[in-house]
C-alpha positions in Angstrom: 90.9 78.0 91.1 88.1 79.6 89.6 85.4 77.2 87.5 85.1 77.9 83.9 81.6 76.7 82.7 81.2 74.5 79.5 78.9 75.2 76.7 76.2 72.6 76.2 77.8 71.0 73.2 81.0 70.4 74.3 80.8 66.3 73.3 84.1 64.2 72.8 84.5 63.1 69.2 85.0 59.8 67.8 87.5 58.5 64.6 90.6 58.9 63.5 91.4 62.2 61.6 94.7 62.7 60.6 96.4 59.8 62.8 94.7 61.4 66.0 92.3 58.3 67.5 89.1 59.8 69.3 86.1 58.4 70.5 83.1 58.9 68.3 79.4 58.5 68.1 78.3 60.4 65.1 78.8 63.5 62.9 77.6 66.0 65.3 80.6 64.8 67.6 83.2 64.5 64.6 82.3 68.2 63.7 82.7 69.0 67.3 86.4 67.6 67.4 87.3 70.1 64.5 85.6 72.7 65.9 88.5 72.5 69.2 91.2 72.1 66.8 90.4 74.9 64.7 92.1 78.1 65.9 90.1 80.5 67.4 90.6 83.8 69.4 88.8 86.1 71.6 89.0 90.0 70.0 87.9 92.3 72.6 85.4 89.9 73.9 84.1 88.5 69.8 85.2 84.7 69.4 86.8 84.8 65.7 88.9 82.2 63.8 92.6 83.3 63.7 92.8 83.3 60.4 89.9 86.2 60.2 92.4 88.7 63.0 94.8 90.5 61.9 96.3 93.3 63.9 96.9 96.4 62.7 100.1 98.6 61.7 98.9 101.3 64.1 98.5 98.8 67.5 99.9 100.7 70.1 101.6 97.4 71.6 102.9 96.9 67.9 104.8 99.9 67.6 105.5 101.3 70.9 105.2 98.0 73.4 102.4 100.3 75.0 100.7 97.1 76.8 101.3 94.0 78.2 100.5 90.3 78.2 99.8 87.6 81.1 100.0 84.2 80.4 97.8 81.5 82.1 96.9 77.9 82.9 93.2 76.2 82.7 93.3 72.7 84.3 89.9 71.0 84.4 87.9 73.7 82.8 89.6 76.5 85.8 91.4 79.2 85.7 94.7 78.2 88.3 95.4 81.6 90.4 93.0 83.9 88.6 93.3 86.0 92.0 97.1 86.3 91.6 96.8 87.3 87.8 93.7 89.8 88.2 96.1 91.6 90.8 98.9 91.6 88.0 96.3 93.2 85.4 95.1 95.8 87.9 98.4 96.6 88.7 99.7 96.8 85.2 96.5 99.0 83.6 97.1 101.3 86.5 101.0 101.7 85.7 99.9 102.4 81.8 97.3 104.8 83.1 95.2 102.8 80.2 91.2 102.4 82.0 90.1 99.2 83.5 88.6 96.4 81.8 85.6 94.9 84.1 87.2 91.4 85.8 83.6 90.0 84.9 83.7 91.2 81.4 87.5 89.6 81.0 86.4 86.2 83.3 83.2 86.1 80.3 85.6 86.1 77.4 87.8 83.3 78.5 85.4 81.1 79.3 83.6 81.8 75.7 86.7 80.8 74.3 87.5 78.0 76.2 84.2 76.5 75.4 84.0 77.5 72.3 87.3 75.2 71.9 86.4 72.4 74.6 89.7 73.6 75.9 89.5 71.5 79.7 93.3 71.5 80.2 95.9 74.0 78.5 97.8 77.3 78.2 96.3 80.9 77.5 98.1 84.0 76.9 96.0 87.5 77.0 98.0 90.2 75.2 96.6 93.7 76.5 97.2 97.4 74.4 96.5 100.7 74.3 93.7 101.3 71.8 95.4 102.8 68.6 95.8 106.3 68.4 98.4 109.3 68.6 102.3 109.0 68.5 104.5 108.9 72.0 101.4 110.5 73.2 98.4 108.5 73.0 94.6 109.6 72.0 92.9 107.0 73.3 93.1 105.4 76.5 90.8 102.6 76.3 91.9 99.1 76.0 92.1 96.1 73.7 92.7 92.5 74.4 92.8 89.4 72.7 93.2 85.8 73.9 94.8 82.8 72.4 94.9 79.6 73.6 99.0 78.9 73.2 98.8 75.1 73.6 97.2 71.9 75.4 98.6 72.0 78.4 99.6 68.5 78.2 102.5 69.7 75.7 103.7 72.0 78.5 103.5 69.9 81.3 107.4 68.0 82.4 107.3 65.6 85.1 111.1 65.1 84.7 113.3 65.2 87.6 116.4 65.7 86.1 118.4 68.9 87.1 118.1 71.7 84.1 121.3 73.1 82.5 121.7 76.4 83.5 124.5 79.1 83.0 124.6 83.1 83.9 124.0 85.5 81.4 127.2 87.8 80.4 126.0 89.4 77.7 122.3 91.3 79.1 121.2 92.7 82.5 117.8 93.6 84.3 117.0 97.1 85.5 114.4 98.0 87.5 111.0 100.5 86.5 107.8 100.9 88.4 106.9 98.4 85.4 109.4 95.6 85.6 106.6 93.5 87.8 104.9 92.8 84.3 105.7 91.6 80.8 105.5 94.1 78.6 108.9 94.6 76.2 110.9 91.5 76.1 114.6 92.1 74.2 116.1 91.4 77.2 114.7 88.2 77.2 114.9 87.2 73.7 118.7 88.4 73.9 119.2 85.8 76.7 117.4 83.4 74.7 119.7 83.2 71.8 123.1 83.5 74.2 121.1 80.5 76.3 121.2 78.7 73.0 124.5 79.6 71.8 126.2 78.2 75.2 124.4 74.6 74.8 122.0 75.5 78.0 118.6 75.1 79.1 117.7 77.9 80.9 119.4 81.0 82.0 120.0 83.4 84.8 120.0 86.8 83.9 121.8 89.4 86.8 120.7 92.8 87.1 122.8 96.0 86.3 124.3 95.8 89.7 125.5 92.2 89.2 122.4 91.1 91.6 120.4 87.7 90.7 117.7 88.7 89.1 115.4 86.1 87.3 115.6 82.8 84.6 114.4 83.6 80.9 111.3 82.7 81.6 110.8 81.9 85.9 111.3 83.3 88.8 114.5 81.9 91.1 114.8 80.4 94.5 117.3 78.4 96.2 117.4 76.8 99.5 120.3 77.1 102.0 120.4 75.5 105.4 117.0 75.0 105.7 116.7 78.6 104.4 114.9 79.5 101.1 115.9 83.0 99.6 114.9 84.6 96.4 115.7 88.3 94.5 114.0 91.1 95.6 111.5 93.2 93.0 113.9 95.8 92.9 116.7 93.8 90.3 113.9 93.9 87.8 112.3 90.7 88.1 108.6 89.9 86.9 106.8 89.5 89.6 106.0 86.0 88.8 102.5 84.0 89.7 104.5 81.0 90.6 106.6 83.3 92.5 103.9 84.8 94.8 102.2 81.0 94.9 105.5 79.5 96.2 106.0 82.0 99.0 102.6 81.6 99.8 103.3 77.9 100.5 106.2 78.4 102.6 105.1 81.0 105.0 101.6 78.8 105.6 104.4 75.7 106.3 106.1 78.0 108.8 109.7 77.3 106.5 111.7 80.4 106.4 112.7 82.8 103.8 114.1 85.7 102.7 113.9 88.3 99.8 116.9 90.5 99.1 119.6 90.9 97.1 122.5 88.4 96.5 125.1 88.3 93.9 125.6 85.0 91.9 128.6 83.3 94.3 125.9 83.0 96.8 124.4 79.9 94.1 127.5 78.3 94.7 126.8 76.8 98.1 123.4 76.2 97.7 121.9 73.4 98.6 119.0 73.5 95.9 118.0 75.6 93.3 114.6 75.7 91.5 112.9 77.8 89.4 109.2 78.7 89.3 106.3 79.7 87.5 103.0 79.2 86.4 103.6 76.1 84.7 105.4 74.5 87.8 108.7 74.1 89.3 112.1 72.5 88.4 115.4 72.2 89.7 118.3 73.8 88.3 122.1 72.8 88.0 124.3 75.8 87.4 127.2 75.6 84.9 130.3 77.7 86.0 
């Protein structure tokens, strides 16, 4: 994890505003409660309330998905897996040919925000474009970002052991691209979403165009088999997930075995234990045929 340094006057409050109980000493720590709860952004590296940003008709990522976005979690005032999700970026600016942000100018911005918000714990999602400019062909190759904090992480965070109702999409597929490691357009996804909801499930596997497991909506998939873990390959068109890369980090280091490749779905059937993973943690599923 990578430390993210408070500012100064990052105080916890104390009173009850709107039903909430905090612990106060004063006005100066009052104000600083609704200063965290207001909602603020970072624009390129310029903290701004939300309600002052706007984005434009002619963002690139607006009208032509020409970007991407990486979402990530801050426990104790650190950035979990910043080394995974730099990699990501780099990768994903290099794909779009769009040039580099500094990781030090980036790594700054966050952790303006985050103290800015006396965010210690929560979720944060970067959304990266092409400057504006040009049609299909763009002018401008520069980039813009902006940061939102999403949510407290405690809203996100299930310690729930119960199996997750999960079915197989019939109705979308993956395909591969050299960009399919990163999340950039997302019909497929929301497509899955609304059959996911439609069938009464909570989560969904999505196949690729060969009929290979690909991915869930939102995770990465694994599944264990007689003391054998496998998971898809890059090449069905699955994001190259950070809780992905993390988990087979952990298993190699433990000596388990495991395999990447490509598996239809009547492999799932004998499993002995399926999970899914990302950056928000793992959970087992429980397949409905």
């Amino acid at each position: 994890m990578l430390p993210v340094t408070p500012s100064d006057n990052c105080v916890i409050a104390s009173a009850k505003v709107k039903g909430f109980s905090i612990k106060s000493k004063g006005f100066k720590n009052i104000f600083s409660y609704l200063v965290r709860t207001m909602d603020w952004i970072s624009h390129n590296g310029q903290i701004i309330r939300e309600e002052d940003f706007s984005i434009s008709h002619k963002n690139r990522k607006f009208k032509y998905s020409d970007g991407f976005f990486e979402t990530i979690i801050i426990e104790n005032s650190q950035v979990k897996y910043w080394d995974h999700h730099w990699k990501r970026i780099f990768r994903a600016v290099n794909i779009l040919q769009i040039k580099k942000i500094p990781e030090k100018e980036l790594l700054k911005s966050i952790s303006e925000l985050l103290a800015k918000t006396n965010t210690k714990d929560g979720i944060i999602n970067i959304q990266f474009s092409r400057n504006e400019g040009g049609l299909y062909t763009p002018s401008d190759n520069s980039l813009e970002y902006y940061i939102i904090i999403r949510e407290d992480l405690s809203n996100h965070t299930n310690h729930s052991t119960d199996k997750i109702k999960t079915g197989i999409s019939r109705k979308v597929c993956n395909r591969f691209s050299p960009w399919s490691f990163f999340k950039n357009e997302s019909i497929t996804y929301v497509l899955a979403g609304l059959e996911k909801n439609k069938k009464g499930w909570d989560d969904i596997i999505i196949l690729d165009e060969r009929g290979y497991i690909s991915e869930c909506l939102s995770s990465n998939i694994f599944w264990l088999k007689d003391s054998k873990w496998y998971t898809p390959n890059i090449s069905t068109g699955c994001i190259d997930g950070i809780g992905r890369n993390v988990f087979l980090e952990e298993l190699r280091n433990s000596g388990e075995q495991v395999e990447i490749g490509l598996w239809k779905s009547s492999v799932l059937k004998t499993a002995d234990k399926i999970i899914r993973t990302n950056v928000t943690g793992r959970r087992e599923l429980m397949i409905e045929w």
